[in-house]
C-alpha positions, 0 to 999 in steps of 0.5 A: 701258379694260381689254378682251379681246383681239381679233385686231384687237390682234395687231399692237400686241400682239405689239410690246409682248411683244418689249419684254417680251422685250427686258428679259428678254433684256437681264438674263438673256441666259444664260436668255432669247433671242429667239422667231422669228415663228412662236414669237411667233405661237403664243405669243399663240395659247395666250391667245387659242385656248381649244381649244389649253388643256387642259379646265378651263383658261380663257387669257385675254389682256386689253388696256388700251385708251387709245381711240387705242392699245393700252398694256398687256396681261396674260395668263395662264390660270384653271385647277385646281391640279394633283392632288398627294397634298400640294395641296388642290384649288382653282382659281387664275389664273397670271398669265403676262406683264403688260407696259405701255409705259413712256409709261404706267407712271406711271399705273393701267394695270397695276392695273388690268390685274390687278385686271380679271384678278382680277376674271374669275378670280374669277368663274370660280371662282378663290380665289387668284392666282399670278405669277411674277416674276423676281428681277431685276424688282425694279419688278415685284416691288414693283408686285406686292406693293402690289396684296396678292400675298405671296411664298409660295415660292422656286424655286432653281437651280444650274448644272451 
């Protein structure tokens, strides 16, 4: 069952977004390193304290619930895009972090963390949805295309 978050989650949460972390910081250990407690803590609040988001934004942090244990997440926020002369104003979701422990990749659970999200989005006004996966997460990658997401920009970078 796929669910809101509750601080009952905290825990189990937190755990899963160290693995996230963990397989970052394992491929790119140049970019990504490890956050400290409070850093960990701050950062599931930006999903789950709507007054710490700017006016118009709604975070979200959703929880695949299996009954006996907590499985997956998903997060992100709903928001307006920005107000650039180039950009048509719309409403979007980013999806920040979609984690599910790997006992139950095998399975829907990451569709239907997704779709839920979408599903929420869409209700609160969103017409498109963004997620940014990292070029080494070729899994990712793949598992986000099946569910209709196209790549629609490149970022490049270059050390100096």
């Amino acid at each position: 069952m796929i669910r809101p978050y509750n601080e009952q989650d905290s825990e189990v949460v937190l755990d899963l977004w160290q693995r996230f972390d963990e397989v970052h910081i394992k491929e790119e250990p140049h970019m990504f390193r490890s956050p400290g407690s409070e850093e960990r803590i701050a950062r599931l609040e930006k999903y789950t304290r709507e007054k710490q988001c700017q006016e118009g934004s709604e975070p979200f942090l959703l929880v695949c619930d299996s009954g006996s244990r907590i499985n997956g997440f998903i997060c992100g926020i709903i928001r307006e895009t920005p107000a650039a002369a180039l950009l048509i104003p719309h409403r979007i979701v980013e999806l920040h972090a979609i984690y599910v422990d790997p006992g139950f990749r095998s399975g829907r659970t990451s569709k239907n963390l997704v779709q839920t999200a979408l599903s929420r989005a869409k209700n609160a006004g969103a017409t498109s949805a963004v997620c940014h996966i990292w070029t080494f997460n070729k899994a990712a990658q793949k598992h986000i295309t099946s569910l209709g997401f196209s790549v629609v920009s490149s970022k490049y970078e270059k050390k100096l």
